[in-house]
mmCIF file of the C-alpha atoms, coordinates in Angstrom:
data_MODEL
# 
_entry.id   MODEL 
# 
loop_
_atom_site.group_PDB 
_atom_site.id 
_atom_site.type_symbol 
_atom_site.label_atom_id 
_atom_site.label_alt_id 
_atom_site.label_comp_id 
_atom_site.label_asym_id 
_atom_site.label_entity_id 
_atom_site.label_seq_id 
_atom_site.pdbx_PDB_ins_code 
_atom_site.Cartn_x 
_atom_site.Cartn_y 
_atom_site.Cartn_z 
_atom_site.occupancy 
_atom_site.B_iso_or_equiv 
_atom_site.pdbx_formal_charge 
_atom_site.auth_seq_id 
_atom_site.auth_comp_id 
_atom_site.auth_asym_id 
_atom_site.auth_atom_id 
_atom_site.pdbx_PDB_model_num 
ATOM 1   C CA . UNK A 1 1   ? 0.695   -12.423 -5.811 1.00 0.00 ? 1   UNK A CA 1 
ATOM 2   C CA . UNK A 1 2   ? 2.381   -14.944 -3.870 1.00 0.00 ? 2   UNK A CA 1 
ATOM 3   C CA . UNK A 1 3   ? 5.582   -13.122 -4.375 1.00 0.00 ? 3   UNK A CA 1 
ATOM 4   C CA . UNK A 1 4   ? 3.837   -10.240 -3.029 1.00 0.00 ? 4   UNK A CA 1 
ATOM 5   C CA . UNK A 1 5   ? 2.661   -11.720 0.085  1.00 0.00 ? 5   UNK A CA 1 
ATOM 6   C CA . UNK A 1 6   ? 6.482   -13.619 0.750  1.00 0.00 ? 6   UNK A CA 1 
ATOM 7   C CA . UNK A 1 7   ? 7.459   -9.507  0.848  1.00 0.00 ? 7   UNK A CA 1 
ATOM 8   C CA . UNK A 1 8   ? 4.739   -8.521  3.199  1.00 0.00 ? 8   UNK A CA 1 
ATOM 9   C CA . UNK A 1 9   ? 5.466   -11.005 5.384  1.00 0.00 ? 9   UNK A CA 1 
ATOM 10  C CA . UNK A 1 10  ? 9.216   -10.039 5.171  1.00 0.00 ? 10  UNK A CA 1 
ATOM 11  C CA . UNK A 1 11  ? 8.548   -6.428  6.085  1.00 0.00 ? 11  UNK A CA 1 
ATOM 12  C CA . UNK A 1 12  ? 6.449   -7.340  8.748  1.00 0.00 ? 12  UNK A CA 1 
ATOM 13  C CA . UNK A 1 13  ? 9.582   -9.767  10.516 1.00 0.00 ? 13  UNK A CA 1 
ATOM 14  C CA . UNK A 1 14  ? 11.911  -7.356  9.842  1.00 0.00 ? 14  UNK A CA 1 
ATOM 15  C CA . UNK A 1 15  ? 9.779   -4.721  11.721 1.00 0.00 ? 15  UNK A CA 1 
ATOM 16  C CA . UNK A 1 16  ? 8.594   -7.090  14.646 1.00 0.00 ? 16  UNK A CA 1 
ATOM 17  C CA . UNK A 1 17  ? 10.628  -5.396  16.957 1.00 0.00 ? 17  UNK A CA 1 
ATOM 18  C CA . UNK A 1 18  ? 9.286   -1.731  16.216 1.00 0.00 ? 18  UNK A CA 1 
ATOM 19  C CA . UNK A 1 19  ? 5.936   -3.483  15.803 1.00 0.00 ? 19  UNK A CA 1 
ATOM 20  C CA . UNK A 1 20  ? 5.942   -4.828  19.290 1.00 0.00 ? 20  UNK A CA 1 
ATOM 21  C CA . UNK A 1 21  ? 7.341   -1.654  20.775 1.00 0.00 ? 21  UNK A CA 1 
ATOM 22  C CA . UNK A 1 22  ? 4.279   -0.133  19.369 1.00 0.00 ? 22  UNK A CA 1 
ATOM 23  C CA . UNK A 1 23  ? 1.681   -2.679  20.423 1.00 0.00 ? 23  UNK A CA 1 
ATOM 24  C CA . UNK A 1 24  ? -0.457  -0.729  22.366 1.00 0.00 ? 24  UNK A CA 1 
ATOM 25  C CA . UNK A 1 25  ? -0.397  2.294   20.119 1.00 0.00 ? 25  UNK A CA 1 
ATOM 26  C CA . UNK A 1 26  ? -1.162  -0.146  17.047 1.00 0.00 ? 26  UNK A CA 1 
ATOM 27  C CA . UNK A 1 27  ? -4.222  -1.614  19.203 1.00 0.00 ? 27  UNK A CA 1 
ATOM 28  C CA . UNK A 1 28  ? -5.297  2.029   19.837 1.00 0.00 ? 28  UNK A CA 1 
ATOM 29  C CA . UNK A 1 29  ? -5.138  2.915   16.453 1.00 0.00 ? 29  UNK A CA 1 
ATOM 30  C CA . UNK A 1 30  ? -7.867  1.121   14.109 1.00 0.00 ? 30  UNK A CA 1 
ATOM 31  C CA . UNK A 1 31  ? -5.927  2.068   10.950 1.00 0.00 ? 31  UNK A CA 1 
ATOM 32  C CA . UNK A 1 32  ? -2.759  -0.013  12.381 1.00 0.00 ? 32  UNK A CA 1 
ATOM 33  C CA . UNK A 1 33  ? -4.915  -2.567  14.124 1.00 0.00 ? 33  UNK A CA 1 
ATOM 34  C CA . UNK A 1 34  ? -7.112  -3.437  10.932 1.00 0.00 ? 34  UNK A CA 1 
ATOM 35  C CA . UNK A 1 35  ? -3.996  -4.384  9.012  1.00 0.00 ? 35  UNK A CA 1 
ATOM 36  C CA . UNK A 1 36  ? -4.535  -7.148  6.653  1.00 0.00 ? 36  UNK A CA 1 
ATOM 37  C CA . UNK A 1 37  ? -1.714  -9.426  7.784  1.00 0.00 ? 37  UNK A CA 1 
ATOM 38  C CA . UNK A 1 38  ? -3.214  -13.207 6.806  1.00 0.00 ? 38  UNK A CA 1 
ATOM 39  C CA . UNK A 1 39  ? -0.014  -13.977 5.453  1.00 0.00 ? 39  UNK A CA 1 
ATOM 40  C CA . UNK A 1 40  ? 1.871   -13.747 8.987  1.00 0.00 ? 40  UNK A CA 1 
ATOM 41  C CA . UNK A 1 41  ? 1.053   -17.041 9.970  1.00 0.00 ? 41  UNK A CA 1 
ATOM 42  C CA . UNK A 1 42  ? 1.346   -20.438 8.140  1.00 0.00 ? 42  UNK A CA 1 
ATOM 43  C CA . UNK A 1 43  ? -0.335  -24.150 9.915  1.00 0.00 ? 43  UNK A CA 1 
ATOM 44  C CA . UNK A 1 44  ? -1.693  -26.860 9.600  1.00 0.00 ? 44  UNK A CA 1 
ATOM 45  C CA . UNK A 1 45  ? -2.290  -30.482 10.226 1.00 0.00 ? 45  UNK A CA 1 
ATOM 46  C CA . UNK A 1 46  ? -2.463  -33.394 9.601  1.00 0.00 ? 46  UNK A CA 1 
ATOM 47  C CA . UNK A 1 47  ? -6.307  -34.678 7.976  1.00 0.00 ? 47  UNK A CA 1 
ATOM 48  C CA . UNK A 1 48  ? -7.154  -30.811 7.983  1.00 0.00 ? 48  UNK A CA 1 
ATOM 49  C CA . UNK A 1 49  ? -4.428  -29.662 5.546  1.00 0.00 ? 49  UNK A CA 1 
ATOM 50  C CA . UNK A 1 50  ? -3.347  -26.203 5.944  1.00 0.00 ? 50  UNK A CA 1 
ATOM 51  C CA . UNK A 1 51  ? -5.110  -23.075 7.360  1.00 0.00 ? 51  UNK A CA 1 
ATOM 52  C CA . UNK A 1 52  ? -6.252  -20.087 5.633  1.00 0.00 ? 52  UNK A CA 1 
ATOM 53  C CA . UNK A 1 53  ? -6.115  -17.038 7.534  1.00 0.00 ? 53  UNK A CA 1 
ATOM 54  C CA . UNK A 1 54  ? -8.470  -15.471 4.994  1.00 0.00 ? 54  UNK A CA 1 
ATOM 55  C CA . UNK A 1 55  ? -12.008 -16.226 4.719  1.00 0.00 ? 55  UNK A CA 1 
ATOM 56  C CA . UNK A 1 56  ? -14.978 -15.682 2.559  1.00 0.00 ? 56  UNK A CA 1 
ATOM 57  C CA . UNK A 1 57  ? -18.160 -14.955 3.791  1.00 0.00 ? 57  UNK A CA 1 
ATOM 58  C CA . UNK A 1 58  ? -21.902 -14.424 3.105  1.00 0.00 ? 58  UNK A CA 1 
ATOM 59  C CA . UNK A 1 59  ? -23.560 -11.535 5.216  1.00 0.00 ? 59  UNK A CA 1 
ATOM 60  C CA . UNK A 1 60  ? -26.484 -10.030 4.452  1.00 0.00 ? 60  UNK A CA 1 
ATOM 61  C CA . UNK A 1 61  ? -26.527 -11.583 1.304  1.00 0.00 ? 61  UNK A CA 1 
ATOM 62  C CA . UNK A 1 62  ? -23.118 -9.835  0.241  1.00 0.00 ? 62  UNK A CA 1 
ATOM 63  C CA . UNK A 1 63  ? -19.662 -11.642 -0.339 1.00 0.00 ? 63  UNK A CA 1 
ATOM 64  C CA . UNK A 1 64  ? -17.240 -10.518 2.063  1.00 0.00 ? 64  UNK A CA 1 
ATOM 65  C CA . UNK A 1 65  ? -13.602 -10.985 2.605  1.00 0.00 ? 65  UNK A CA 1 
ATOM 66  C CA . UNK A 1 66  ? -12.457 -11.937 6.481  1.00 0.00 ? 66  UNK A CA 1 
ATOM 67  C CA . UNK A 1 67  ? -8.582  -11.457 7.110  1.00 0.00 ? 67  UNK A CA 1 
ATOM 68  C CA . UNK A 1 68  ? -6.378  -12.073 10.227 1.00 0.00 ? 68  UNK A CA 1 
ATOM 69  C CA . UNK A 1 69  ? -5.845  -8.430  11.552 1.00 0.00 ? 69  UNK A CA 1 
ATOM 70  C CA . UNK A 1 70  ? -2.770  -7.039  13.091 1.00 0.00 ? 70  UNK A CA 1 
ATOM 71  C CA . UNK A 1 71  ? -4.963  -6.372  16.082 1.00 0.00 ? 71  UNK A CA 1 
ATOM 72  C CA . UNK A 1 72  ? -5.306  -10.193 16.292 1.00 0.00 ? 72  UNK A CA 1 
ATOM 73  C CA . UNK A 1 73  ? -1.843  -11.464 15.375 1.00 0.00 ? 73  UNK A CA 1 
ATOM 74  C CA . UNK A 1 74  ? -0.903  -9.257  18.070 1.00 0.00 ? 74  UNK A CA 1 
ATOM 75  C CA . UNK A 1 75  ? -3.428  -10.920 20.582 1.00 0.00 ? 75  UNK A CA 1 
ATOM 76  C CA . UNK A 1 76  ? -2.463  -14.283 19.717 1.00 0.00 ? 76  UNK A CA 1 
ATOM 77  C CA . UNK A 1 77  ? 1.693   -13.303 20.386 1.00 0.00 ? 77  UNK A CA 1 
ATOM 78  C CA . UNK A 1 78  ? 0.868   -12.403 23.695 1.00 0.00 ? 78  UNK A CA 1 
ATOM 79  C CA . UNK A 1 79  ? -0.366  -16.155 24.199 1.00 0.00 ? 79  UNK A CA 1 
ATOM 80  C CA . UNK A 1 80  ? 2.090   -18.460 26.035 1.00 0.00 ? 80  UNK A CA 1 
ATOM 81  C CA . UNK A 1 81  ? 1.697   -21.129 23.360 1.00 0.00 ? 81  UNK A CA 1 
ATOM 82  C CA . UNK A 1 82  ? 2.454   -18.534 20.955 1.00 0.00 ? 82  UNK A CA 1 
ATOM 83  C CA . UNK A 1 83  ? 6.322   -17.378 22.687 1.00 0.00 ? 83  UNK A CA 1 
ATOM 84  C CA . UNK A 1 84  ? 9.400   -19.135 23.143 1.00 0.00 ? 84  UNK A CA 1 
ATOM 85  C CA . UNK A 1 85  ? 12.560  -17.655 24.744 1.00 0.00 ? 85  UNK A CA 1 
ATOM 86  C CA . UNK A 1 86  ? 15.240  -17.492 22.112 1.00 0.00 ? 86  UNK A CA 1 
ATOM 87  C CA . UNK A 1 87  ? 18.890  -18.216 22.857 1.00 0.00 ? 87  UNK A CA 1 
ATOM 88  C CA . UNK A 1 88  ? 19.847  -14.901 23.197 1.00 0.00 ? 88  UNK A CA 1 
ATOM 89  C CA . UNK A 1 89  ? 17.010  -13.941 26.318 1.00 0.00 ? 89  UNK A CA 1 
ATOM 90  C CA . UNK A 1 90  ? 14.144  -12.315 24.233 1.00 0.00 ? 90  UNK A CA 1 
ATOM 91  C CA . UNK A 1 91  ? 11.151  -13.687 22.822 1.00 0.00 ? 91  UNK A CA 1 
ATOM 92  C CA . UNK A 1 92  ? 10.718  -15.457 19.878 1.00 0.00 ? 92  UNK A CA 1 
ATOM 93  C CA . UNK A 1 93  ? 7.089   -15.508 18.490 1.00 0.00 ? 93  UNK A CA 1 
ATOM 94  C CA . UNK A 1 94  ? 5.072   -19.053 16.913 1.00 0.00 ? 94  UNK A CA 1 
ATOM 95  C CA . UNK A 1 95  ? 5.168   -18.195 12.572 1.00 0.00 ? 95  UNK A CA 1 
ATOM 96  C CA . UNK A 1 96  ? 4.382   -21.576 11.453 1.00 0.00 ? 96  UNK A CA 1 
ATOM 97  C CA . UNK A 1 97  ? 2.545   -24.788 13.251 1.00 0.00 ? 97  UNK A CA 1 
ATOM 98  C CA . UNK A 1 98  ? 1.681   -28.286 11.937 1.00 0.00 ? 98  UNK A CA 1 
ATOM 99  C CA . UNK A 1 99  ? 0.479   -31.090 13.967 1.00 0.00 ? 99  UNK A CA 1 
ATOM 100 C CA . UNK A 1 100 ? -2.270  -33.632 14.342 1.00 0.00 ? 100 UNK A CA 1 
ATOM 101 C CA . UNK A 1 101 ? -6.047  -33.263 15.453 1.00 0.00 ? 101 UNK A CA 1 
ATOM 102 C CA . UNK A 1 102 ? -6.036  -37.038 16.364 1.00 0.00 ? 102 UNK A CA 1 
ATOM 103 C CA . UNK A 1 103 ? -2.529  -37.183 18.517 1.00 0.00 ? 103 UNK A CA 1 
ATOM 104 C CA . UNK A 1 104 ? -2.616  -33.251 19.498 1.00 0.00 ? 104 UNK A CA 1 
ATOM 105 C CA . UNK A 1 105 ? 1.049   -33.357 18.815 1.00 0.00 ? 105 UNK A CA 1 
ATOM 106 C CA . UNK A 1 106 ? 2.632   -29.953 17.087 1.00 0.00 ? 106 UNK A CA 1 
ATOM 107 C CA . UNK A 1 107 ? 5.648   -28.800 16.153 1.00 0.00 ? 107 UNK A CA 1 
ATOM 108 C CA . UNK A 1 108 ? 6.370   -25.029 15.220 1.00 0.00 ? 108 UNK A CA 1 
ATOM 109 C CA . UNK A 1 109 ? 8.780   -22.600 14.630 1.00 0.00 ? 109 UNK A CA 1 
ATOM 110 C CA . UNK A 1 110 ? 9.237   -19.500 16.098 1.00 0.00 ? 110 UNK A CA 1 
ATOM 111 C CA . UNK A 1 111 ? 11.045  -15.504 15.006 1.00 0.00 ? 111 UNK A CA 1 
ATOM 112 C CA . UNK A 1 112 ? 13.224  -13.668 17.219 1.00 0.00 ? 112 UNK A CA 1 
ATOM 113 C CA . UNK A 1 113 ? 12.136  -9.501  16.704 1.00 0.00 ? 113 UNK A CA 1 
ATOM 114 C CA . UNK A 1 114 ? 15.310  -9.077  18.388 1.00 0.00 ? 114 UNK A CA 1 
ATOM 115 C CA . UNK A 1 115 ? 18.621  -11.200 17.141 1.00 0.00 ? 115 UNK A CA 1 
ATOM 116 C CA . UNK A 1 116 ? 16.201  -12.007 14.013 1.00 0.00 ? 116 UNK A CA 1 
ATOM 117 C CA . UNK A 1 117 ? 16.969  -15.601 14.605 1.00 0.00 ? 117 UNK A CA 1 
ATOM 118 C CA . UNK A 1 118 ? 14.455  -18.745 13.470 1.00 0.00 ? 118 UNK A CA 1 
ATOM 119 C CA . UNK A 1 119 ? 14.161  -20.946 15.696 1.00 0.00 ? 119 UNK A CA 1 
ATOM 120 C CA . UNK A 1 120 ? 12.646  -24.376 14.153 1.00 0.00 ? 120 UNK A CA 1 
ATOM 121 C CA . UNK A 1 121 ? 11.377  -27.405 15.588 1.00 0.00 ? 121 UNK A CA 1 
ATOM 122 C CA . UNK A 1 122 ? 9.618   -26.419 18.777 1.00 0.00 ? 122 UNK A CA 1 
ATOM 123 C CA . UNK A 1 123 ? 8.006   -29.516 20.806 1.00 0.00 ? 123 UNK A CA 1 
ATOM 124 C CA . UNK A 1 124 ? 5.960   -29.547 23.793 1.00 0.00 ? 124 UNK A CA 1 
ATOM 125 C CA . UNK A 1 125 ? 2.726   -27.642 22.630 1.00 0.00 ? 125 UNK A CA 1 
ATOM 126 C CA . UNK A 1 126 ? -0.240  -29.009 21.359 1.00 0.00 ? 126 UNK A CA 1 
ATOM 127 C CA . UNK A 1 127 ? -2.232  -28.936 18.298 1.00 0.00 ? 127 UNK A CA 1 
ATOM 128 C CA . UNK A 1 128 ? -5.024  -27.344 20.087 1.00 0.00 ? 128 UNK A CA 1 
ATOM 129 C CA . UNK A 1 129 ? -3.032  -24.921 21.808 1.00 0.00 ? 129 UNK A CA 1 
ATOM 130 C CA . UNK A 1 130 ? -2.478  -23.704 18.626 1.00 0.00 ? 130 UNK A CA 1 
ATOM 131 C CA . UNK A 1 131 ? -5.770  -23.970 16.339 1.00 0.00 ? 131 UNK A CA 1 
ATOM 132 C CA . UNK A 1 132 ? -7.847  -22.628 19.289 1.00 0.00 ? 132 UNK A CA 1 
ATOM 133 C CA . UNK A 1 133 ? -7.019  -18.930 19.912 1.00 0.00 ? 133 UNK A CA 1 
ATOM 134 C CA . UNK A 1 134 ? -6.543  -18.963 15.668 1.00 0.00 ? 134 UNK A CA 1 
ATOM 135 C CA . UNK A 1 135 ? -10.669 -19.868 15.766 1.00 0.00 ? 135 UNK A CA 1 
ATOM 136 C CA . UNK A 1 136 ? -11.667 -17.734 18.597 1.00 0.00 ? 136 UNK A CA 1 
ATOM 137 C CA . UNK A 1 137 ? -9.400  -14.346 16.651 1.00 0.00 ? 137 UNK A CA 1 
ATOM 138 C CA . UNK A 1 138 ? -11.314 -15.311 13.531 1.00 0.00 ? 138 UNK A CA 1 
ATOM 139 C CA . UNK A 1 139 ? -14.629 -15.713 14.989 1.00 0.00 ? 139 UNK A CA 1 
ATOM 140 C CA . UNK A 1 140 ? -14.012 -12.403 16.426 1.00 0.00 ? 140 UNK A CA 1 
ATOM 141 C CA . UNK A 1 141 ? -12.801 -11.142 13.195 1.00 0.00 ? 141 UNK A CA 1 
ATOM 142 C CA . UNK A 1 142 ? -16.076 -12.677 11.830 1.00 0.00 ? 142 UNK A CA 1 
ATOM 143 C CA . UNK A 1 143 ? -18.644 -11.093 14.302 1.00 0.00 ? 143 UNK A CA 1 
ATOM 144 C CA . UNK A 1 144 ? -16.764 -7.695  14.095 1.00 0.00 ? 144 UNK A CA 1 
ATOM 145 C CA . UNK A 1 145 ? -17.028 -7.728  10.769 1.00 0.00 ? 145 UNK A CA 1 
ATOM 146 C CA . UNK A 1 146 ? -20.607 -8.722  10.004 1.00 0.00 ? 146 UNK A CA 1 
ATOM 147 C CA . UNK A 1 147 ? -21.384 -5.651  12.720 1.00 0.00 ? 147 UNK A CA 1 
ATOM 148 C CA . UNK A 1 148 ? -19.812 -3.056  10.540 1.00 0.00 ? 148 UNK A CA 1 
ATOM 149 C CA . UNK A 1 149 ? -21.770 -4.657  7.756  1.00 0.00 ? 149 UNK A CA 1 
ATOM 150 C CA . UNK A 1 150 ? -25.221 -4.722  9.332  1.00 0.00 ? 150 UNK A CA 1 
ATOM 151 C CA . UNK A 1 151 ? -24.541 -1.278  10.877 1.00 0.00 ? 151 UNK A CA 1 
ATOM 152 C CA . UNK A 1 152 ? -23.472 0.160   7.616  1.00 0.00 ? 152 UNK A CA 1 
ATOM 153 C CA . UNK A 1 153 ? -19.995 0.929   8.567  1.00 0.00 ? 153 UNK A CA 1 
ATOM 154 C CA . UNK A 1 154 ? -18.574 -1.512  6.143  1.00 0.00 ? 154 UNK A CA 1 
ATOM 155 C CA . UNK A 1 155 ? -15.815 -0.389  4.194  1.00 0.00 ? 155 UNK A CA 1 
ATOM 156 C CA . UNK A 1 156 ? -16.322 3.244   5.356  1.00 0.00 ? 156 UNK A CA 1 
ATOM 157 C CA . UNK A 1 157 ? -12.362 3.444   6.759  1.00 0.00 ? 157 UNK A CA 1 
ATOM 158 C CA . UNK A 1 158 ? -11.777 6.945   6.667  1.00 0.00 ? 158 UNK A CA 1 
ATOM 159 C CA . UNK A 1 159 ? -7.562  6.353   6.462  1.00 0.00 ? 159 UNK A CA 1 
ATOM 160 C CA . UNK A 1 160 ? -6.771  2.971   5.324  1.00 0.00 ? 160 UNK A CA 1 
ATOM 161 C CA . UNK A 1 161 ? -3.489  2.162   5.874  1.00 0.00 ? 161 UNK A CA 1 
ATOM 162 C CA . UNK A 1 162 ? -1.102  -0.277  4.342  1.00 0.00 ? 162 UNK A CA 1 
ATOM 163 C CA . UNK A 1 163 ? 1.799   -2.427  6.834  1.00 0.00 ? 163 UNK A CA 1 
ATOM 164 C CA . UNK A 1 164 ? 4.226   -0.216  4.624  1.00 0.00 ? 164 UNK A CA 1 
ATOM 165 C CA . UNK A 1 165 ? 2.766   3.150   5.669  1.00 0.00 ? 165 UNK A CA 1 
ATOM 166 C CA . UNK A 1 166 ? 2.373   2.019   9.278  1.00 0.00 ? 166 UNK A CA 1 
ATOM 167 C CA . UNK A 1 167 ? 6.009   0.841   9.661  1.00 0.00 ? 167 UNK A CA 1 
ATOM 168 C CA . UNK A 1 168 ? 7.326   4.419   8.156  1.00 0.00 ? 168 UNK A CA 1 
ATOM 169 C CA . UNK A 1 169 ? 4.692   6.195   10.620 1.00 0.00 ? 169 UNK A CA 1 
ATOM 170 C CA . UNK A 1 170 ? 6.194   4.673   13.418 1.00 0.00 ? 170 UNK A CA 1 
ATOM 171 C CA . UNK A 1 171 ? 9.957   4.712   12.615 1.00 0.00 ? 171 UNK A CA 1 
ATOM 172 C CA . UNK A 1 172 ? 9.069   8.453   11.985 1.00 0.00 ? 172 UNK A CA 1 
ATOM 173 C CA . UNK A 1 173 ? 8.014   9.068   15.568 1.00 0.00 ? 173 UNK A CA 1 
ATOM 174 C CA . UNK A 1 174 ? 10.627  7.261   16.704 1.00 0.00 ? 174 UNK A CA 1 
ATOM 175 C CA . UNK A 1 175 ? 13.099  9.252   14.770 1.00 0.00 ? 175 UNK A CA 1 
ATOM 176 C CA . UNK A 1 176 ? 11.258  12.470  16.205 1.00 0.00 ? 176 UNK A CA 1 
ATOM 177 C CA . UNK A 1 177 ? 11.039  11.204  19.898 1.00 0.00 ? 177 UNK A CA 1 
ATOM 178 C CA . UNK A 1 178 ? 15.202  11.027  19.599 1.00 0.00 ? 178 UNK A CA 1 
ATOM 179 C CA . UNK A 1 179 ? 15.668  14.547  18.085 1.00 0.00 ? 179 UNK A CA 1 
ATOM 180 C CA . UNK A 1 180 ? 13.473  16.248  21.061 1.00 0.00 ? 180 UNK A CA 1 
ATOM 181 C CA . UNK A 1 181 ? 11.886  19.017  21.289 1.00 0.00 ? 181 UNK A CA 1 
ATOM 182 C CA . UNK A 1 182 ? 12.774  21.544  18.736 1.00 0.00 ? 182 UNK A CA 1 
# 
């Protein structure tokens, strides 16, 4: 499985730049935006250990699975703490945090969508900076979906759609944009 996810999170790199072209489309669409992408993002700190961006809770009696959503990943990007200008003039986007709770000293590392460079070692953000929009997208997460649950929209996804699918979608409409009009 972990193999699995090490892919996922691949693909999803190697697509950041189509992915961020498409931001807005992917926010519009729920099948895009309700993405399972918990493996995106790695952190952690120090007395805390590491994050999970996957949770399990108890609603209405039921076990239920919480994941960080595309929708979210792509709310937390458009943070300041979570962009850095990469050498070559773009922006580079936060993939992996670890600092302290006590000291509120991070250090991160960032991908570039657009020279795919990594850019490690990132000073001059805090801990906080980084753990707090990561609680407020998974309360959200939480809240939405406990609503779908009580409501009894829960699992009723009439297209689900996998990062795979999504990324050939959109490459497809890019391709089709170029060719014009036939």
């Amino acid at each position: 499985m972990a193999e699995i996810l090490q892919q996922k999170c691949q693909l999803l790199f190697d697509n950041l730049n189509l992915i961020m072209r498409h931001r807005q489309e992917i926010l519009n669409t729920p099948r895009y935006a309700n993405i399972d992408v918990h493996y995106a993002l790695r952190g952690g700190g120090a007395y805390v250990g590491s994050f999970t961006f996957r949770k399990q809770l108890v609603v209405a009696g039921k076990s239920v699975i919480v994941n960080l959503t595309l929708k979210s990943l792509l709310a937390i990007w458009v943070m300041a703490a979570f962009k850095v200008m990469c050498k070559c003039g773009e922006t580079a986007y936060i993939c992996s945090f670890a600092g302290s709770p006590l000291s509120g000293v991070a250090v991160a590392s960032a991908y570039c969508p657009y020279c795919k460079n990594e850019i490690h070692g990132i000073k001059g953000r805090t801990f906080k900076s980084f753990v707090a929009p990561l609680e407020r997208a998974f309360a959200s997460e939480e809240a939405a979906v406990s609503q779908a649950f009580t409501s009894g929209v829960f699992g009723m996804v009439n297209e689900p759609c996998s990062l795979e699918t999504m990324i050939q979608e959109l490459k497809l409409k890019e391709y089709e944009a170029l060719q014009g009009p036939n």
